[in-house]
N, C-alpha and C positions, 0 to 999 in steps of 0.2 A: 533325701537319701535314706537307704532301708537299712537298719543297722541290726545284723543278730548275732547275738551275746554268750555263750554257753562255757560256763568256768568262773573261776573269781580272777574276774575282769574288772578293771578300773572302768567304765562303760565312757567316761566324760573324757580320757586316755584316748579311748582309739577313735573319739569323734575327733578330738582334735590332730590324729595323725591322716583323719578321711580328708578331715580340712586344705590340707598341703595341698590335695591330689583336686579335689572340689571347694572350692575355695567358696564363701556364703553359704554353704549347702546347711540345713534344719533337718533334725533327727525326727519328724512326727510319727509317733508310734502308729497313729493308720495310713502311713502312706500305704500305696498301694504299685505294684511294679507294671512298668508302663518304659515306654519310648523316650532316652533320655534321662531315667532314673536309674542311678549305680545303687550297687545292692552290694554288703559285705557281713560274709560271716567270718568269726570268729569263734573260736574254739581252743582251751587250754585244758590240759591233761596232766597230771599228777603222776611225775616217773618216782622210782627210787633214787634216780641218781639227780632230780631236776625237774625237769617241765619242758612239752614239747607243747608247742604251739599251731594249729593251723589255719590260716586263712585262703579264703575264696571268696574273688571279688568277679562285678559281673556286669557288665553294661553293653546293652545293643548287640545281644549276641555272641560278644565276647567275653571267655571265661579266662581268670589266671589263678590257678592254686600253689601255694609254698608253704611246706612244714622246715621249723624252725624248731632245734633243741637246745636251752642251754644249763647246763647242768651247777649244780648247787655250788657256791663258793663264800667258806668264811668269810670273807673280807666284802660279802656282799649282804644288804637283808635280806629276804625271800620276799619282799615289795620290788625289790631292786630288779631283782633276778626276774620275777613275773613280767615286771614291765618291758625288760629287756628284751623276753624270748615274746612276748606279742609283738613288739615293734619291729620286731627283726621279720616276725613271718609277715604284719600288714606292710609294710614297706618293700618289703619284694612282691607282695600277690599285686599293691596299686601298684608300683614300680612298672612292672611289666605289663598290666592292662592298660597304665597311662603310657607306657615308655617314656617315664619322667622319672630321675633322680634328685630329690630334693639336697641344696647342699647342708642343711642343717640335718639328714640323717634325721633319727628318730627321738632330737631333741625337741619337744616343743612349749617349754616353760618362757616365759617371761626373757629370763636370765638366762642366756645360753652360756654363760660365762662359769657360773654356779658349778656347774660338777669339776672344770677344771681347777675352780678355789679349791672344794675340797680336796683334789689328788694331789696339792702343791702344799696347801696346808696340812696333808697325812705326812708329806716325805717326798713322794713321789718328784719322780725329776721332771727335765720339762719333756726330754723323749721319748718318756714313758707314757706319759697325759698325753701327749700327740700321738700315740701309737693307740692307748687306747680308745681315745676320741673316735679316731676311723677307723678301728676295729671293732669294738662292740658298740662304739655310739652311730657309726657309720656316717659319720661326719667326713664331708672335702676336707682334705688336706689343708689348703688356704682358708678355711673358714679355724680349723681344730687353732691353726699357728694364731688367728686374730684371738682365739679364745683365750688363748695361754696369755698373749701381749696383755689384755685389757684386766686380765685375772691377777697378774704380776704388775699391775699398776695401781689396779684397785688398795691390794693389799698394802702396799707402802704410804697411802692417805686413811687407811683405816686403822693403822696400826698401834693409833693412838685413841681409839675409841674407847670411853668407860662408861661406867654406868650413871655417871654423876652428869649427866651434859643431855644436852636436845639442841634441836633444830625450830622455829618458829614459820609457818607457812600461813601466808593472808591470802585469799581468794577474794578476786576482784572479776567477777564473771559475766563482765560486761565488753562488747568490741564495736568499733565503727560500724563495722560493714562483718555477715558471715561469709567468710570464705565457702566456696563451694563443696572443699575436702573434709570441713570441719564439724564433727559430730560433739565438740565439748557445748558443757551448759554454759551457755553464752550467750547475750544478749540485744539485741539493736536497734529495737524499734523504738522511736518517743515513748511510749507510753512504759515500756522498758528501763530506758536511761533516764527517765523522770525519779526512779527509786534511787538515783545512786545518791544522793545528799541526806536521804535515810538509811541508806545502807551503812554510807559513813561512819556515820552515828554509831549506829548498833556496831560496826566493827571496833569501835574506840574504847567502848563498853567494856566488848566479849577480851579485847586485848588486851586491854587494863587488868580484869579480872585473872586472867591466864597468864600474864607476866609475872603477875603478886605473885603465884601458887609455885610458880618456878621459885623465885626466889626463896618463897617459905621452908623448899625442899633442898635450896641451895645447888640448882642444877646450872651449872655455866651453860649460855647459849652459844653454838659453834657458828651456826648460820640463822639469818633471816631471808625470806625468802616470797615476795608478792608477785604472784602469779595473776594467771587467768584464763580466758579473755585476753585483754591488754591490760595494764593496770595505767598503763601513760594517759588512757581514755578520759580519768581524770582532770577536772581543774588545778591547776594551783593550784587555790588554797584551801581544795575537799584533801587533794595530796599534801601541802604542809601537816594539816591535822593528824594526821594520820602518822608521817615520820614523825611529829612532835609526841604521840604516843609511847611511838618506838624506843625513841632515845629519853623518857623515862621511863620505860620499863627496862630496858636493860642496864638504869644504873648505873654508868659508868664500865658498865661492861664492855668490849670493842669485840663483835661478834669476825672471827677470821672471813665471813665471807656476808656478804650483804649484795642481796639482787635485786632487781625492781623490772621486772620482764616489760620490753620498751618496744617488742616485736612488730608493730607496726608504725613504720614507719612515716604516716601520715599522721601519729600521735604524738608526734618530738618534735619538741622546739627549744631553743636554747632557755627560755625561762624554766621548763621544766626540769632539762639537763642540770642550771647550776644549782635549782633549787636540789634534788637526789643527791647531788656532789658535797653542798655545804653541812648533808646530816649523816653524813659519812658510807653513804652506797657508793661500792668499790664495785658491783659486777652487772651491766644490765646485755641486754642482746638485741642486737638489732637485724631483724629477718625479711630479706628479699623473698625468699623459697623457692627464688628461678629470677636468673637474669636475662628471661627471654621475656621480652615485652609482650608476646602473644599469648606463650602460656602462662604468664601473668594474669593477663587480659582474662583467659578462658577457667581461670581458678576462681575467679571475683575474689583478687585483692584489692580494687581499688584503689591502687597506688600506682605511682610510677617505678620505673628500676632506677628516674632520676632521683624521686624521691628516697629513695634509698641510700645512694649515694651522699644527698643531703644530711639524713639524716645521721648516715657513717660517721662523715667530716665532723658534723656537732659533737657525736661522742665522742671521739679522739681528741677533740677541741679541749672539751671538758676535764679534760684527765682521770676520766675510769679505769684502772688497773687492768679491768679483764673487760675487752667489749666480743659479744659471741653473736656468733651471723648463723643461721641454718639455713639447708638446702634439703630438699625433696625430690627424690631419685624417682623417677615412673610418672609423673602427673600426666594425665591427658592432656596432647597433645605435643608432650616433650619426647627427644630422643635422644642419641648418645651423643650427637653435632653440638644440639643446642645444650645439653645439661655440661658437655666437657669444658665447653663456653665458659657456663657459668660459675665452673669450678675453677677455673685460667681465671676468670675476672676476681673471686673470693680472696684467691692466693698472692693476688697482686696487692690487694690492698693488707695482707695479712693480720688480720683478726689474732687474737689472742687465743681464742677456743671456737672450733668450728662445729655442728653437728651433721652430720648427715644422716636423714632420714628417707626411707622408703615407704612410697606411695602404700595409705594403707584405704582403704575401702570399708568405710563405717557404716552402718544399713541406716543410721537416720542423717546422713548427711545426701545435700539437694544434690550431688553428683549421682549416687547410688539411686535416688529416685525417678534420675532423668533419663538413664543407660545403665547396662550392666557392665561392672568397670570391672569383673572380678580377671584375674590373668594367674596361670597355673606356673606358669613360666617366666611371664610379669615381661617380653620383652626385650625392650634396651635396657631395664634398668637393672639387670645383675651386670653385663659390661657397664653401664655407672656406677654402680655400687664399687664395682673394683676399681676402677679407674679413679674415683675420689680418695679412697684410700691407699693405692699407690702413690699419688701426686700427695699427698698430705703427708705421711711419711716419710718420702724423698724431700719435702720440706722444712722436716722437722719437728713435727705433728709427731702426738703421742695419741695411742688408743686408749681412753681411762676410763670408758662407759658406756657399758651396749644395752641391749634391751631390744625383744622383740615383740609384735602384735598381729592380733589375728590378721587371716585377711589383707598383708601387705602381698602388693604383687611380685611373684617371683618367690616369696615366701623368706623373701633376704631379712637384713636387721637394721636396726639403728645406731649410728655410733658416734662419741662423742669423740671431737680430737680437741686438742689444746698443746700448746708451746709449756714446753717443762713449768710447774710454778703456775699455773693458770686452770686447772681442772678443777670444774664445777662438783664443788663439795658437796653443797645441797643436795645433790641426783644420786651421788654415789651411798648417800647416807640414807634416803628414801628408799629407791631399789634395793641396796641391800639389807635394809631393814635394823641397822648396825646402831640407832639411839632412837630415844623418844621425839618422834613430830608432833608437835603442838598445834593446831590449825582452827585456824579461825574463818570462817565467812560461808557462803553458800557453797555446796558441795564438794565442803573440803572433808578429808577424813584425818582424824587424829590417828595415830600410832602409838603405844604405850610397848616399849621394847626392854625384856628383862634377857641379859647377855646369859650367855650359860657361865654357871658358876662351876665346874669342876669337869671334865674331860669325858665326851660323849654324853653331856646333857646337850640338850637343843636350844637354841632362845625360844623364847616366850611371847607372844605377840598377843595386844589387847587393840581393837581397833573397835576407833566413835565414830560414827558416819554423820555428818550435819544435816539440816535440810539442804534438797538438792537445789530447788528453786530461789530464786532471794525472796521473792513474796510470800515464801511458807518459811525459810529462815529471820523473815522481818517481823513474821507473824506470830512466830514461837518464841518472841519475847528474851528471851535468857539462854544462857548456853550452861545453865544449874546443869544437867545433864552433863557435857564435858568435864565442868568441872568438880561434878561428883566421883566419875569413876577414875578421873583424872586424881583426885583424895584418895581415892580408897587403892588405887592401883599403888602409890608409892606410900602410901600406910600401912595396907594389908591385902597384898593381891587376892583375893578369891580364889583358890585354886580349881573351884568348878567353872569360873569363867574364860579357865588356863585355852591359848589357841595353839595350833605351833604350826608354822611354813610349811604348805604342802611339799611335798617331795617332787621337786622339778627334774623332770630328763622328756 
């Protein structure tokens, strides 16, 4: 796509509002205009009273120009206001050359939830943030009301955050089989899963070290949290070692929320189950991502939907406080018959916390290489998207956690539901960045999170990146690195290292 710039433009801003309309599309500065390449300029202008903006976009012949004004307001920053009056003019010029209306409007952060915290957390009522949602944010209706829901849910588990606590996260980046959708670092071939009994190792190491340093600093842990991959992909007894870890490092501590992501189904068996149960993990998830045997089939999960089912029954068997099932709204080959299916089949067995996620289109995953799966409109799955969350709701389903990504079809979100008492702390603490993440293993990142101390400061965010790979994390010997700046951050932060959270809208 051809992008031209002219103003103090966020430039990384309107690629990602091009994105909605063109969904994959690369910004190369020599493209060249041709058959099938959109073209968008932008243009911001410096009033007295504000900033007018204009865009013209252009493809195949077809032009759409719109100038947008919005004029200066204390209770906004003039970042606010810029971004504002661009969004408003590229969302009508795509608008009308795509004749598409995105319903996230001209939010396109991570968090779409974020701006309505802030206008709840200034005062702000709830009809007010819903009026301005789809007024200046230009936000659907139904989409502004899910923001508010999940912003006023959020807040009631965060509301006890300090600055003396963390979260612990283990990266286990290894799985059966790769799904076709899946773009994380993950691993599966023999000569792959031959590393995990050294990885082990080195994780017991990095964790031992990293739990000390917590307690040196006297940080209570809220949650523990082994991701992946699968982390069930493990043996017994590479998984004993590892909870045997756990539960000395935290001491006698009893972490409120403890996961051990169990998502694949073909990796649960009841010896695993009671062994997670006896060391006190209270929340794992178990993920069909479609109870249609075909679009199963055509994702390469290699599983069954009986297997699932099995592996359901085992958890519940077990007695895990919170067991969480996710679904995938858009995959190839699904549509609103089969995904409503699978959402009737979730709610029958009722899960403690459900997620519902929208098909998102990764460029290194083997689906993206095999077709182009990009959709502007995405389809059935905004009538799925709705449809899960009406039926979850009317069931008693709470919304306490969204989050959106590039490239999902339709350009929908992600959302977590849960039965009052059962929402996934860990994610709500991660996403909004609310304490220090500890993280251990291949391509995990730490989080070093300093709260704002007085009214209109911002937090603070220090972030470690690990190796991504495990044989360049088994390679680098020590994680002295995390646990340096991990010293020096709660010693004596660096104020030239200071980062702070882009500003999402």
């Amino acid at each position: 796509m051809i992008l031209k710039i002219d103003g103090d433009i966020n430039r990384y801003y309107v690629q990602t509002l091009s994105m909605i309309f063109f969904p994959g599309s690369s910004f190369p500065e020599d493209e060249k205009p041709g058959p099938g390449i959109p073209e968008l300029s932008v243009r911001l202008t410096k009033l007295p009273s504000g900033y007018e903006a204009t865009a013209v976009a252009f493809l195949d012949g077809k032009t759409a120009e719109r100038t947008e004004k919005m004029d200066a307001d204390p209770s906004r920053t003039d970042e606010r206001i810029r971004k504002l009056c661009v969004g408003h003019a590229v969302i009508a010029a795509l608008g009308e050359l795509m004749e598409y209306r995105p319903s996230w409007g001209i939010l396109t952060g991570v968090r779409p939830s974020k701006v309505a915290t802030e206008m709840l957390n200034a005062g702000t009522s709830k009809t007010r943030a819903k009026r301005i949602l789809t007024q200046d944010y230009l936000v659907f209706p139904k989409k502004a009301a899910l923001s508010i829901d999940v912003a006023l849910n959020e807040r009631s588990i965060m509301s006890g955050v300090t600055g003396k606590e963390c979260s612990v996260y283990v990266s286990i980046p290894f799985c059966p089989s790769r799904c076709s959708y899946c773009s994380f670092v993950s691993y599966t071939s023999k000569r792959f899963l031959s590393l995990i009994p050294e990885y082990v190792d080195r994780l017991i190491i990095d964790l031992t070290r990293v739990f000390a340093l917590a307690g040196e600093f006297g940080l209570r842990i809220r949650t523990v949290y082994f991701g992946g991959g699968t982390p069930t992909i493990l043996e017994p007894a590479l998984m004993k070692r590892l909870l045997e870890t756990v539960e000395r490092g935290l001491g006698g501590q009893i972490p409120e929320e403890y996961t051990f992501e169990s998502g694949r189904p073909d990796t649960i068996d009841n010896e695993k189950l009671t062994l997670l149960r006896s060391f006190g993990v209270n929340r794992i998830s178990v993920n069909p991502q479609t109870l249609c045997p075909e679009v199963l089939s055509g994702i390469g999960r290699h599983h069954t939907v009986e297997d699932f089912y099995r592996a359901y029954s085992l958890a519940k068997e077990a007695g895990f406080d919170t067991v969480n099932t996710d679904l995938i709204a858009g995959l190839p080959g699904d549509d609103f018959r089969k995904f409503s299916a699978s959402v009737d089949g979730i709610l029958a067995l009722r899960p403690e916390n459900v997620t519902v996620h929208t098909f998102c289109v990764k460029r290194s995953s083997e689906l993206n290489m095999q077709e182009n799966v990009y959709s502007m409109r995405g389809g059935d799955a905004g009538k799925c998207v709705d449809y899960s969350q009406i039926k979850l709701q009317q069931a008693g389903y709470i919304p306490y956690y969204m989050y959106r990504q590039k490239n999902t079809v339709g350009n929908f979100e992600n959302v977590g539901f849960a039965l009052p008492g059962h929402e996934g702390k860990y994610n709500i603490f991660m996403m909004e960045e609310l304490h220090s993440i500890l993280a251990v293993g291949a391509g995990a990142v730490s989080k070093f999170v300093r709260l704002p101390r007085s009214a209109g400061e911002k937090a603070v965010i220090k972030r470690v990146f690990n190796s991504k790979y495990p044989y360049e994390y088994l390679r680098a010997g020590s994680c002295d690195d995390l646990i340096s700046k991990m010293r020096g951050y709660y010693v004596d932060y660096p104020a030239a290292d200071q980062e702070e959270p882009k500003d999402e809208t």
